[in-house]
MDTraj code that builds the backbone (N, CA, C; nanometers):
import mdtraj as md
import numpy as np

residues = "UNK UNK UNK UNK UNK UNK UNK UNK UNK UNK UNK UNK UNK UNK UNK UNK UNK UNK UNK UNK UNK UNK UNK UNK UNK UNK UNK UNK UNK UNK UNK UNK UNK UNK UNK UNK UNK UNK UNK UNK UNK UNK UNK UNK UNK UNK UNK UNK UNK UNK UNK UNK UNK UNK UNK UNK UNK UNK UNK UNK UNK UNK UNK UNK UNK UNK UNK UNK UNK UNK UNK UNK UNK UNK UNK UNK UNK UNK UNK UNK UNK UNK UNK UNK UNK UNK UNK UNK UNK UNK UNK UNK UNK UNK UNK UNK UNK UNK UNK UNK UNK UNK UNK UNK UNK UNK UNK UNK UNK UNK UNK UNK UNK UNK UNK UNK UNK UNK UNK UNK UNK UNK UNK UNK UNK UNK UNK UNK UNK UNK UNK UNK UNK UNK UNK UNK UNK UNK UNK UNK UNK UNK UNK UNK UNK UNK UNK UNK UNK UNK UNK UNK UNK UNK UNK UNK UNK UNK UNK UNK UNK UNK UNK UNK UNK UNK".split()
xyz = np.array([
    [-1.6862, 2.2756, 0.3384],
    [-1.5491, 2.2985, 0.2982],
    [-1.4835, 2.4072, 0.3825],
    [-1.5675, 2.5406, 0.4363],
    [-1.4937, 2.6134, 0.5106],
    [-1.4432, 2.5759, 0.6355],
    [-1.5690, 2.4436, 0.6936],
    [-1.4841, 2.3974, 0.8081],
    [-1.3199, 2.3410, 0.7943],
    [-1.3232, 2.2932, 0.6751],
    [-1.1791, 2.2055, 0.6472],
    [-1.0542, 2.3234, 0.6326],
    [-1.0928, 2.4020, 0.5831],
    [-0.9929, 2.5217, 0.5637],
    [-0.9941, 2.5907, 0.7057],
    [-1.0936, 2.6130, 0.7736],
    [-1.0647, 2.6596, 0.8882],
    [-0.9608, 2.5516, 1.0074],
    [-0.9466, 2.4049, 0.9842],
    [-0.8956, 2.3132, 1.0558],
    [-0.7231, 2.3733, 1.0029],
    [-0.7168, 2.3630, 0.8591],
    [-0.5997, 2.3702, 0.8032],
    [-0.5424, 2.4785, 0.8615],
    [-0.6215, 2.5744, 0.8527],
    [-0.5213, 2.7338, 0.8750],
    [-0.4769, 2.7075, 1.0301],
    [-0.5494, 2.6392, 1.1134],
    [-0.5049, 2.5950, 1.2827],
    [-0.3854, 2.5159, 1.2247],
    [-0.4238, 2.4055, 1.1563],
    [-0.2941, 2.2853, 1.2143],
    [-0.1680, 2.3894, 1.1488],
    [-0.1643, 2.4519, 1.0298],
    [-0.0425, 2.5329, 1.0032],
    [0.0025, 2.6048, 1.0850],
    [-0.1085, 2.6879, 1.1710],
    [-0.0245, 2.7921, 1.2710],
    [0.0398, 2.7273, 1.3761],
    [0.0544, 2.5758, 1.4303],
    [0.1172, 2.4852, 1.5242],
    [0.2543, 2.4930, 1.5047],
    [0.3190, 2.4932, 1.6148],
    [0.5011, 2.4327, 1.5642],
    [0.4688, 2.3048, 1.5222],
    [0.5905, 2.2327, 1.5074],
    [0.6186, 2.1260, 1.4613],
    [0.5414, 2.0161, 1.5805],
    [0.6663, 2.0241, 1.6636],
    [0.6001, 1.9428, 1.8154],
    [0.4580, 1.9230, 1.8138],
    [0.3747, 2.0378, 1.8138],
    [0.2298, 2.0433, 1.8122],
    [0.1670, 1.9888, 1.7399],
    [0.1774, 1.9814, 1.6496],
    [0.1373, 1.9388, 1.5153],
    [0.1653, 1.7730, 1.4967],
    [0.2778, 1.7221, 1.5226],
    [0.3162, 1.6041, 1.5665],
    [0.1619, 1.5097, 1.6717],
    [0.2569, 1.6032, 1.8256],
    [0.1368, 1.5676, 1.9058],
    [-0.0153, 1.5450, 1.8743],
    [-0.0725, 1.6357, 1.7549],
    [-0.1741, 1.6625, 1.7021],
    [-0.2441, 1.5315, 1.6480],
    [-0.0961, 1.4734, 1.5489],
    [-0.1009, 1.4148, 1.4778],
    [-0.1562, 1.1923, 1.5078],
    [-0.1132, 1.2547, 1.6235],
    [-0.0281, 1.1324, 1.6710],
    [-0.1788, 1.0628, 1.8112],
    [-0.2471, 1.2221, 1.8388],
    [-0.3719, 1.1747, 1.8986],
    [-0.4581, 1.1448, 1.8152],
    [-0.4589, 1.2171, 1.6877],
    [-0.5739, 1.1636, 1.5674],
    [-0.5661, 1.0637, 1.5240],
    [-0.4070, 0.9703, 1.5365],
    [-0.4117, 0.8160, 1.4493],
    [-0.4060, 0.7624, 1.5117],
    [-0.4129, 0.7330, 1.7192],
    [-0.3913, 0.6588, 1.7808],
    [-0.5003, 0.5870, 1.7976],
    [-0.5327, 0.4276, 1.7860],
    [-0.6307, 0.3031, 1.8213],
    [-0.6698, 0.3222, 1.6208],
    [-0.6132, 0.3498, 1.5056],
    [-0.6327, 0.3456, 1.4232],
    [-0.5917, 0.2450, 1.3229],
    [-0.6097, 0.0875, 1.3442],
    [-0.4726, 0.0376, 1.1883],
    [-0.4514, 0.0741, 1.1071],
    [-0.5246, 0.1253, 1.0362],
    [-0.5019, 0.1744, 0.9096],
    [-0.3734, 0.2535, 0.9051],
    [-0.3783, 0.3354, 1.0221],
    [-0.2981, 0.4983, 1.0516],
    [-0.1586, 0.4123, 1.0718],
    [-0.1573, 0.2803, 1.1062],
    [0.0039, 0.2366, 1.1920],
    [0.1063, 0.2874, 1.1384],
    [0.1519, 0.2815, 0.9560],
    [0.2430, 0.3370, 0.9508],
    [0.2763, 0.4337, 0.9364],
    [0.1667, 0.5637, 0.9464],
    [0.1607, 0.7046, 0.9495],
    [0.2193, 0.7361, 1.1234],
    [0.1671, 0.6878, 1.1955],
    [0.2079, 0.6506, 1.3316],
    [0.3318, 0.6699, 1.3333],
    [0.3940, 0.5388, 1.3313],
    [0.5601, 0.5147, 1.3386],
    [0.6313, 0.6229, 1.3031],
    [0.6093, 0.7054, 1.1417],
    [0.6776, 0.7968, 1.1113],
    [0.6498, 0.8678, 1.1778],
    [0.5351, 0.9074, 1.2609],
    [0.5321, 1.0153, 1.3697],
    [0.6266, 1.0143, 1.4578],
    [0.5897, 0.8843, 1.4978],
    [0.7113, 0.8603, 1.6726],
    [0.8206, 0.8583, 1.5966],
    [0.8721, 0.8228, 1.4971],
    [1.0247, 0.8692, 1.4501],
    [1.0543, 0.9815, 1.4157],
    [0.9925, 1.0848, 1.3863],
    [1.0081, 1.2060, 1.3458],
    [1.0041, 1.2927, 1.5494],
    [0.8851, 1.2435, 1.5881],
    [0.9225, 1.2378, 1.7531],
    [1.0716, 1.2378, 1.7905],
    [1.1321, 1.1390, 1.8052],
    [1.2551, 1.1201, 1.8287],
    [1.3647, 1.1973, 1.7697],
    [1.3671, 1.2176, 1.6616],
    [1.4402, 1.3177, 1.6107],
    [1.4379, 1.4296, 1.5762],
    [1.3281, 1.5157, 1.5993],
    [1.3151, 1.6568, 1.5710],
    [1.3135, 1.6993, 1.7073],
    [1.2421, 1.8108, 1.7329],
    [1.2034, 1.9156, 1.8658],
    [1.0255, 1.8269, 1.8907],
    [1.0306, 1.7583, 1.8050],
    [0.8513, 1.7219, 1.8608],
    [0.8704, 1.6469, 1.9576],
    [0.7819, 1.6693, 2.0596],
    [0.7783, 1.5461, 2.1740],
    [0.6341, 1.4959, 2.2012],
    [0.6138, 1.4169, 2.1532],
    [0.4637, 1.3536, 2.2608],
    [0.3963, 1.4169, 2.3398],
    [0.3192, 1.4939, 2.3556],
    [0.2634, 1.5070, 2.4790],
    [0.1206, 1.4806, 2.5228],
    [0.0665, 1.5621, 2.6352],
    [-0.1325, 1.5277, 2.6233],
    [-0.1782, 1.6626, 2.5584],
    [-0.1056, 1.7352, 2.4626],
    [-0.2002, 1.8414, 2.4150],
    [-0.3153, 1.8030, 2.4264],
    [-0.3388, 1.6784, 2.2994],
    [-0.4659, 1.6479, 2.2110],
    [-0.4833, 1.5286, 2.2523],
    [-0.6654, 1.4901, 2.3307],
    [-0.6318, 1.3231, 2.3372],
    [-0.7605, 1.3194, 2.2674],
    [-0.6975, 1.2056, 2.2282],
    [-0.8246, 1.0957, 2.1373],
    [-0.9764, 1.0778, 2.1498],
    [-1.0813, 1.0852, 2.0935],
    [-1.1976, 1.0519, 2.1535],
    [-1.2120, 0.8905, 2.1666],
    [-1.1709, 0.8189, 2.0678],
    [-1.1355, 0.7085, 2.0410],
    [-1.0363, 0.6007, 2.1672],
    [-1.1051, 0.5090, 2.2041],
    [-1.0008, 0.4386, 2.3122],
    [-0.8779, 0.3904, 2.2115],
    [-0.7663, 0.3756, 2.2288],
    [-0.6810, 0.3077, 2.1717],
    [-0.7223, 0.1487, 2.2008],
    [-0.6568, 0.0634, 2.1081],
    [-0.6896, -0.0761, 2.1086],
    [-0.5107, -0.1165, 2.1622],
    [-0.4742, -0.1479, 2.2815],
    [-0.4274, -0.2396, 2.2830],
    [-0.3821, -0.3817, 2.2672],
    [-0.3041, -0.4470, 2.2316],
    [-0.2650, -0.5507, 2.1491],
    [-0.1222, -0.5627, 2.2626],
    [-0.1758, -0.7269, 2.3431],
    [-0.0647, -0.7367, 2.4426],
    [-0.0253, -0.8674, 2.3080],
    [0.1541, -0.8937, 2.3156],
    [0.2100, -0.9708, 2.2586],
    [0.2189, -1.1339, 2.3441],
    [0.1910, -1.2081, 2.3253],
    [0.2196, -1.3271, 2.3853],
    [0.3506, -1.3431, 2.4128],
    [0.3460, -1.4031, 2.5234],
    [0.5338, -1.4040, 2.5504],
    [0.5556, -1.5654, 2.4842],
    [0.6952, -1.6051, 2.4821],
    [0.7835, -1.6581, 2.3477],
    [0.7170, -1.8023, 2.4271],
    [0.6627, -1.8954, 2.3388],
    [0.6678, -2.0259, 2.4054],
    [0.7949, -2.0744, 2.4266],
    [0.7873, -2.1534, 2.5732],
    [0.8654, -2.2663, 2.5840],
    [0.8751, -2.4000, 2.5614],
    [0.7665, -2.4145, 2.4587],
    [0.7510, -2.5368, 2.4035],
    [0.8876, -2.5380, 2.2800],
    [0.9692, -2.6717, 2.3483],
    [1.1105, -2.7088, 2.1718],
    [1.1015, -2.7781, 2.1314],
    [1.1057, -2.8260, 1.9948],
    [1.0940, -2.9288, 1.8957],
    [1.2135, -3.0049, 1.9269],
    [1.2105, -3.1230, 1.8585],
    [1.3488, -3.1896, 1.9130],
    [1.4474, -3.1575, 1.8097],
    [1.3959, -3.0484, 1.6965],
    [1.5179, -3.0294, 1.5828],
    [1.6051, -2.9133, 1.6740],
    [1.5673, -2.8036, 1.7652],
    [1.6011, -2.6685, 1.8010],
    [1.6232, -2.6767, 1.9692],
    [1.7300, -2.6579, 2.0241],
    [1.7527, -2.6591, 2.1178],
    [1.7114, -2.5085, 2.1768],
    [1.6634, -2.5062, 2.3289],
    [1.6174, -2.3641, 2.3187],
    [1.6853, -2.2995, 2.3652],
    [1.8090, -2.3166, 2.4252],
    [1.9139, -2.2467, 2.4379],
    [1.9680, -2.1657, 2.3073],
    [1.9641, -2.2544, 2.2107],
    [2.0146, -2.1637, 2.0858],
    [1.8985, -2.0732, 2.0103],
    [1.9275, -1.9555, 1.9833],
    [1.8502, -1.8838, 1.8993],
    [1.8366, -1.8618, 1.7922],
    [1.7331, -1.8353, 1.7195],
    [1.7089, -1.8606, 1.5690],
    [1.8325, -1.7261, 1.4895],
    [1.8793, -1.7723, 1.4075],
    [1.9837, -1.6503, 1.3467],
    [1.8634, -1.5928, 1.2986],
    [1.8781, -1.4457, 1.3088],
    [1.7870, -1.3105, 1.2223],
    [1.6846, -1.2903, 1.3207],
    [1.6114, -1.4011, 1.4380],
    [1.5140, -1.3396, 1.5136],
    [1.5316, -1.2721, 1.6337],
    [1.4716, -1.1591, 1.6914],
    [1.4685, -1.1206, 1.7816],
    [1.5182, -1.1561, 1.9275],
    [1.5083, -1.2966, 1.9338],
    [1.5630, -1.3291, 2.0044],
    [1.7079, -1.3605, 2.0526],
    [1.7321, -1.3178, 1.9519],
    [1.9299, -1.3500, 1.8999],
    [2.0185, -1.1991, 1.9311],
    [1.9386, -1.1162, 1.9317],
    [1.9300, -0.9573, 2.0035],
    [1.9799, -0.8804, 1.8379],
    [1.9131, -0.9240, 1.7498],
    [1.9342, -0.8722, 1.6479],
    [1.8170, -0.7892, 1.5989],
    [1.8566, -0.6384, 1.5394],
    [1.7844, -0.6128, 1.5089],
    [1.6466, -0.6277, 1.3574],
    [1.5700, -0.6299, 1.3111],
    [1.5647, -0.6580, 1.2493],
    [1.5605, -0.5455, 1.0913],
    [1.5876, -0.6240, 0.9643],
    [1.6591, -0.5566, 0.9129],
    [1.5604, -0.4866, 0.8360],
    [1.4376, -0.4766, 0.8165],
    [1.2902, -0.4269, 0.7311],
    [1.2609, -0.2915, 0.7945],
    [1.3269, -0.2822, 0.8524],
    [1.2880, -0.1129, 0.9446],
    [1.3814, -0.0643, 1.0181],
    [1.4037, 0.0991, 0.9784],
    [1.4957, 0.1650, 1.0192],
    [1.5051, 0.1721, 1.2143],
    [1.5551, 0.2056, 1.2954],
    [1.5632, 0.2059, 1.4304],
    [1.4603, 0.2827, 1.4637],
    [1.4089, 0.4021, 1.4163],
    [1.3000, 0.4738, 1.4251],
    [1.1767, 0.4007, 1.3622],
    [1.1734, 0.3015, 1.3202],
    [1.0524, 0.2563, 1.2733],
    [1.0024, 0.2375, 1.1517],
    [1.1166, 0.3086, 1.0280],
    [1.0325, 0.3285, 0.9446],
    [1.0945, 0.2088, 0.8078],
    [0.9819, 0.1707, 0.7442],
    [1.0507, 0.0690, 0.6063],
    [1.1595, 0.0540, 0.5413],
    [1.2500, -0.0131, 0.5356],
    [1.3514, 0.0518, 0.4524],
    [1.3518, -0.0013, 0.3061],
    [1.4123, 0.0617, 0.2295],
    [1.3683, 0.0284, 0.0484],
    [1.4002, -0.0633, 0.0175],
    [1.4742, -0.1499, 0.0672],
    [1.4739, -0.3197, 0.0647],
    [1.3506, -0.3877, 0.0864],
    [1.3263, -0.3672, 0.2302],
    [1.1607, -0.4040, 0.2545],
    [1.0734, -0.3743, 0.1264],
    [1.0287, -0.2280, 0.1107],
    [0.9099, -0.1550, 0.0192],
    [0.9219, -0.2779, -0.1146],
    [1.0235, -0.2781, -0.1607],
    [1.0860, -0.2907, -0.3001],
    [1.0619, -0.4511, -0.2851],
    [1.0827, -0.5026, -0.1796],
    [1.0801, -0.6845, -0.1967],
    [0.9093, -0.6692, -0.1941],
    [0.8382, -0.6488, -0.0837],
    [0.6972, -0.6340, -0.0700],
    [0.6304, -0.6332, -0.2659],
    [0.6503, -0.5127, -0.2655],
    [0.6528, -0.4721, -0.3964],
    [0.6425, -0.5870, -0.5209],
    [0.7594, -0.6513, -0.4983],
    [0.8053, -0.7659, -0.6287],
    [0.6952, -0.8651, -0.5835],
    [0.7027, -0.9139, -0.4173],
    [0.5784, -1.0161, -0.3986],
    [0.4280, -0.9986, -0.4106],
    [0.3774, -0.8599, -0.4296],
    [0.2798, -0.8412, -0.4615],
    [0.2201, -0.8439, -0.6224],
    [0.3018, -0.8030, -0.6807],
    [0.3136, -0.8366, -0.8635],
    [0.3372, -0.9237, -0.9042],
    [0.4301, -1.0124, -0.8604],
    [0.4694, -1.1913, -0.8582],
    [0.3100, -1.2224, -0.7918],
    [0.2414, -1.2035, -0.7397],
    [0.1097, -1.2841, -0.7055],
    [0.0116, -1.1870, -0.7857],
    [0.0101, -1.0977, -0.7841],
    [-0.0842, -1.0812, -0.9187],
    [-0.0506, -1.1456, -1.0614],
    [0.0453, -1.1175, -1.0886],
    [0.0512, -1.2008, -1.2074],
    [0.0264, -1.3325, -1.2659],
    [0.0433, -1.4380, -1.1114],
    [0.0364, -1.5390, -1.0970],
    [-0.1444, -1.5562, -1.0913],
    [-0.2046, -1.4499, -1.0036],
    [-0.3234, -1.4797, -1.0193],
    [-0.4280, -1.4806, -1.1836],
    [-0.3620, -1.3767, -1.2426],
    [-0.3392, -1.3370, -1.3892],
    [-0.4021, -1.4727, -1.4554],
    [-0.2765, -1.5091, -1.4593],
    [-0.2693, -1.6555, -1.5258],
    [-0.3317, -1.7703, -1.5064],
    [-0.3981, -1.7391, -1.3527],
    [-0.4428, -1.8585, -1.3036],
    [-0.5612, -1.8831, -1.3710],
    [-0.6450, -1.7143, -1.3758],
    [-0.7669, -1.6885, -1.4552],
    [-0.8323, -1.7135, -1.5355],
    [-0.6961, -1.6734, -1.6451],
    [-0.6722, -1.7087, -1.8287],
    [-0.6611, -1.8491, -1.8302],
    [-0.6788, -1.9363, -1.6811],
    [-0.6585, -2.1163, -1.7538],
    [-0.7941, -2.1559, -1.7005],
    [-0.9130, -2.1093, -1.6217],
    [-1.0345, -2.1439, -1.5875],
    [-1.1372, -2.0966, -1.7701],
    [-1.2090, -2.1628, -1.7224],
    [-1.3329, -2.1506, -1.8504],
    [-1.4014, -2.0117, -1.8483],
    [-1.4081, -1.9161, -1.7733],
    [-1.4560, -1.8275, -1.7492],
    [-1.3563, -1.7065, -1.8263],
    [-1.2083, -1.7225, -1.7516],
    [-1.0994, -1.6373, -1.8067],
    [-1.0790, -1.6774, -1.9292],
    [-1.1289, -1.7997, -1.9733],
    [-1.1224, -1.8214, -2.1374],
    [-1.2329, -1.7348, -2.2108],
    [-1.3644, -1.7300, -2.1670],
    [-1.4518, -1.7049, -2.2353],
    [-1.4623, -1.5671, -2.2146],
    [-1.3827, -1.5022, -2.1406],
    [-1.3440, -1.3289, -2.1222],
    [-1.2642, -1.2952, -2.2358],
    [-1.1291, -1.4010, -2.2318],
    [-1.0819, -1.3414, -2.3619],
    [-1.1247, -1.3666, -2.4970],
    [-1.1629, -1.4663, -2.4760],
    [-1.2490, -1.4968, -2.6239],
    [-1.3591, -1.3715, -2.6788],
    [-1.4272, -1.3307, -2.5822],
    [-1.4757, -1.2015, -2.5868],
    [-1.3917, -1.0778, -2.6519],
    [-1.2889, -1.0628, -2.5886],
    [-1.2455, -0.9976, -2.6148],
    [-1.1594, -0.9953, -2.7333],
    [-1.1376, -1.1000, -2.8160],
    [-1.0506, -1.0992, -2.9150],
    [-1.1935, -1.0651, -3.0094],
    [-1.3103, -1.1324, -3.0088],
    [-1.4122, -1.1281, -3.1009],
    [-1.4259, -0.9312, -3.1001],
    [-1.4127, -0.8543, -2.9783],
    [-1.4812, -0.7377, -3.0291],
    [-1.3457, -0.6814, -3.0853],
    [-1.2255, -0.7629, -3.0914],
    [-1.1088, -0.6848, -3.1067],
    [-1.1217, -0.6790, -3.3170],
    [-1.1715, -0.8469, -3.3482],
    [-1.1869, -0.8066, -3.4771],
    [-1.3067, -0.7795, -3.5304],
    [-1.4162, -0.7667, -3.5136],
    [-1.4718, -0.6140, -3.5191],
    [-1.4508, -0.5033, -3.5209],
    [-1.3991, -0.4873, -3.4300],
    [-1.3282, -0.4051, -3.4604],
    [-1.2431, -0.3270, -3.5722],
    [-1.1603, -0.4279, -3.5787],
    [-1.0672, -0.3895, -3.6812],
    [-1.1620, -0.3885, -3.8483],
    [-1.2653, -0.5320, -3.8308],
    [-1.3176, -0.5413, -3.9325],
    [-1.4121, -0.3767, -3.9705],
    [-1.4328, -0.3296, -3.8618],
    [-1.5356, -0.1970, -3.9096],
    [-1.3855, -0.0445, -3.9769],
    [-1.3259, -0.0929, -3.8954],
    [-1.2115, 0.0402, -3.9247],
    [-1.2232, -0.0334, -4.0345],
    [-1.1376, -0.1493, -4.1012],
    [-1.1660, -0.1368, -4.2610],
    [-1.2422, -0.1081, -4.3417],
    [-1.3519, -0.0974, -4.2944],
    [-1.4939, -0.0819, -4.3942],
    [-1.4696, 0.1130, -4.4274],
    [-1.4543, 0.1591, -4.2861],
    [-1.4706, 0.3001, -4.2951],
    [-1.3307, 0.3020, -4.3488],
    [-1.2011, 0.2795, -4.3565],
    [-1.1047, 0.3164, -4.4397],
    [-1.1688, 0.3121, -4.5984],
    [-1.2015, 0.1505, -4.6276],
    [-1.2186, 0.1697, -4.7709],
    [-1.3417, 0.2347, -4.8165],
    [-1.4410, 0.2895, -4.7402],
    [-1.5494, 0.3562, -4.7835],
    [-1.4722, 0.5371, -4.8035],
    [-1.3585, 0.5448, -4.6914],
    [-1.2850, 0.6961, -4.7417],
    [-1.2018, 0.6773, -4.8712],
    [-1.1302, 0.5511, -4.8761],
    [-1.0938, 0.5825, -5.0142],
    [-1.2075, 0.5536, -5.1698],
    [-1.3049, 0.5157, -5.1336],
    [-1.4126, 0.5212, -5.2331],
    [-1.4352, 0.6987, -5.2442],
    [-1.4525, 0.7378, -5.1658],
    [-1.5055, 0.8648, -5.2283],
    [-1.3846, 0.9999, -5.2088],
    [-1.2794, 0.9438, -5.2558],
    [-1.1806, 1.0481, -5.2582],
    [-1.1619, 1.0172, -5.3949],
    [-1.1350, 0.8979, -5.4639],
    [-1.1580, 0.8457, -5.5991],
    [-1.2625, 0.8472, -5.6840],
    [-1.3939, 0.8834, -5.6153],
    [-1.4644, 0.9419, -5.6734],
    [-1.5289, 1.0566, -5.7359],
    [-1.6119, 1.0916, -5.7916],
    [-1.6373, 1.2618, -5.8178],
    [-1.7857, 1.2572, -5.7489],
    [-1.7342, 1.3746, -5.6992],
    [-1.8710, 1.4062, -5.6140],
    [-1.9318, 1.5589, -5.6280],
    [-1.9084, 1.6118, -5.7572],
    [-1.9654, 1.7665, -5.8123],
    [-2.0926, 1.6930, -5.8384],
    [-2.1856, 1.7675, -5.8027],
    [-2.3074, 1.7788, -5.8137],
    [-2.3629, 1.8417, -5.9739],
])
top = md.Topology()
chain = top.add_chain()
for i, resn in enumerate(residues, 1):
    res = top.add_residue(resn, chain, resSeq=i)
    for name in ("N", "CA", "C"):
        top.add_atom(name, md.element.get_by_symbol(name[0]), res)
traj = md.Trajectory(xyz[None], top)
């Protein structure tokens, strides 16, 4: 643990820039890190931080070259014309700010489609024989449940109605 506190008290004494830079060699060749990333290079762009080689990576970065656009056209899409909303139409797109980062339209739709498919998976569960015999389980310990709280209710009112001087 003192090593970790000794890292901390460094990255605090950094400016911003530094710390950035810092930041930005520790998540590079990382997926996980991508959208910690982006907010870096956008916070890059708009503060005093700049990129630099302070800190490099031990880690190679993984490059990821993009395939360029086929020229293969269907006979519905002429390829002169471009798809409205894609990239190719010189539009930007609308899920991320210019700096990179999500915007609450994006988060918030993501969001609804991830709970709309859990829920859906939910249900899918509760209609297999298995998700039946889970809840069936579970309703059986539910009245037991309840059946034992009654016992111990009416066993407390037995002996509050009763005399119990010795």
């Amino acid at each position: 643990m003192t090593e970790s506190s000794g890292i901390g008290g460094q990255l605090a004494g950094l400016t911003d820039g530094e710390l950035v830079a810092v930041l930005l060699a520790a998540t590079a060749g990382r997926p996980t890190f991508a959208p910690v990333r982006t907010a870096l290079l956008g916070l890059a762009e708009v503060g005093d931080a700049v990129p630099g080689d302070i800190v490099t990576p031990d880690t190679n970065p993984v490059v990821r070259e993009v395939p360029p656009p086929s020229t293969a056209v269907s006979g519905q899409v002429d390829a002169a014309t471009p798809v409205p909303g894609s990239l190719s139409d010189g539009a930007v797109p609308t899920d991320f700010s210019p700096s990179g980062v999500p915007t609450f339209e994006s988060v918030r739709d993501k969001v609804g489609q991830r709970f709309g498919t859990a829920q859906g998976m939910d249900e899918l569960d509760r209609q297999t024989r298995a998700g039946r015999s889970v809840d069936e389980q579970w309703e059986a310990r539910e009245q037991a449940a309840r059946e034992r709280l009654d016992r111990i209710r009416k066993s407390l009112r037995d002996d509050e109605s009763g005399d119990h001087r010795r």
